[in-house]
C-alpha positions, 0 to 999 in steps of 0.5 A: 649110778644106782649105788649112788641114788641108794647111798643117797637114800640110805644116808641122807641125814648124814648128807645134810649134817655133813653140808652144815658141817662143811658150807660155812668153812667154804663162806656158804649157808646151808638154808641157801642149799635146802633144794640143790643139796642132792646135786652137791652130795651126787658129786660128792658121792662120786670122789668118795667112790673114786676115793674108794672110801666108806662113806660121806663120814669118811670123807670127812675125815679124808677133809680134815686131813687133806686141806686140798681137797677143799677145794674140790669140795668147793667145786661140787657146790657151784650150782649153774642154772641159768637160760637167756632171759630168766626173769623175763620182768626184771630184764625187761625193765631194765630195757625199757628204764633202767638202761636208759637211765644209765645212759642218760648218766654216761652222757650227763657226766661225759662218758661215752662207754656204759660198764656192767658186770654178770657177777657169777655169769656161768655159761654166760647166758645172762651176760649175753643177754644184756648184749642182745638187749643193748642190739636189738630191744626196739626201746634202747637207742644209744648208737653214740654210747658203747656197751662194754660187759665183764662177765666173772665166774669162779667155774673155769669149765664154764667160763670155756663154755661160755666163750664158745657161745653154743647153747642148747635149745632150753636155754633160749626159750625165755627169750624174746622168739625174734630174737632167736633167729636174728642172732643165733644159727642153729648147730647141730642141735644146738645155737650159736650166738653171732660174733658181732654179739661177742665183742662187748664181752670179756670173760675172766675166771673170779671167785667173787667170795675171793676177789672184784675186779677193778674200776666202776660198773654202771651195772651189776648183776649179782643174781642167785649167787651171793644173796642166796648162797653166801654166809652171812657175814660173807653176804654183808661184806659182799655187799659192801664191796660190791657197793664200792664198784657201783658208779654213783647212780649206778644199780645193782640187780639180784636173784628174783627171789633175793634180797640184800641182807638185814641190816643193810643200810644205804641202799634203796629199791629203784623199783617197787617189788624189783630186786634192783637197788641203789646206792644212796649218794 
């Protein structure tokens, strides 16, 4: 550990070129990594010392001759920080109009199931979240439409995580206090969501840069992952696919501090100052 702090230290200009280097062969922009770049080189550190290589230089010659280890590469830039509820404003215009909204849409054109998507879901917490906002927001009555929740992750380790549902105490604490009690049990330290909560979810590991899942959403999430991390041009050809999976009427929702990118014709904000949109019809 102390060797990698102090190779970190003694190497952090080669550091940062070394990500401006190889982000955009992975799809990823350097600006969308400005704050998280230390945790991407302490993982990376560490295969270089198992590796037993000289340095990040190194490395890169080991990249560029071995196409494999791209993909471990790829892994080290994943950055998982999620809690229940994080971004307290956006869900809880969601709960008050945006669902009901949608719901008024399931049921104008027949439809007795609403679908939504947590694109880059990893733990889960956010997909967990659109579920125990559907069963227990005072607001949200719609006992004759059902919630159904795809919830994708490119991290296979998190998509395991979030299948067993146990998070630590940190990651509830931005949600609503009630909410805590009536549906998690406390574990060994830990909290467990109740199963009745699990059952409108189906995880499923996807690489959102690589692959969408079939049919309509009603909901998507999209936050703190394409619009912050992406390539450009993988930004813009995102967006466009992911526009091709919205229901007519139905929203999108980013990161609280994403926008889409410039440029980015027929789309509008569904709510002033929100990072929520729209598809034009």
């Amino acid at each position: 550990m102390v060797f990698a702090l102090v190779s970190m230290r003694m190497h952090s200009t080669q550091a940062v070129e070394f990500l401006q280097w190889a982000l955009p062969r992975l799809g990823l922009r350097w600006p969308g990594f400005r704050k998280v770049w230390r945790q991407v080189i302490k993982r990376t550190m560490r295969r270089i010392r198992a590796l037993q290589l000289e340095d990040i230089d190194s490395y890169r010659s080991y990249l560029e001759a071995q196409q494999e280890e791209w993909k471990l590469l790829d892994s080290f830039c994943r950055i998982t920080i999620s809690r229940f509820y994080r971004d307290r404003r956006i869900f809880d215009v969601l709960a008050v109009e945006g669902l009901p909204e949608l719901i008024d849409r399931c049921r104008t054109r027949g439809d007795r199931r609403l679908r939504c998507w947590s694109a880059g879901c990893g733990a889960g917490e956010e997909a967990y979240t659109l579920v125990l906002i559907w069963a227990l927001h005072p607001d949200l009555r719609a006992r004759d439409i059902a919630l159904s929740v795809l919830a994708t992750d490119a991290d296979p380790v998190q998509i395991a995580r979030a299948q067993t549902g146990c998070y630590a105490p940190s990651s509830l604490r931005e949600l609503p206090a009630p909410w805590r009690d009536i549906a998690f049990r406390a574990e060994d330290g830990h909290y467990r969501i109740g199963r009745e909560y699990c059952q409108p979810l189906t995880w499923a590991v996807m690489d959102l840069r690589k692959a969408m899942p079939e049919g309509l959403f009603d909901l998507i999430l999209c936050r703190n992952l394409a619009f912050t991390y992406f390539s450009t041009d993988l930004q813009s050809e995102t967006l466009q696919r992911l526009g091709d999976r919205l229901a007519p009427g139905g929203l999108l929702v980013l990161g609280s501090h994403e926008v889409l990118p410039e440029g980015s014709g027929g789309w509008n904000r569904w709510r002033p100052g929100l990072p929520i949109y729209r598809k034009l019809e």
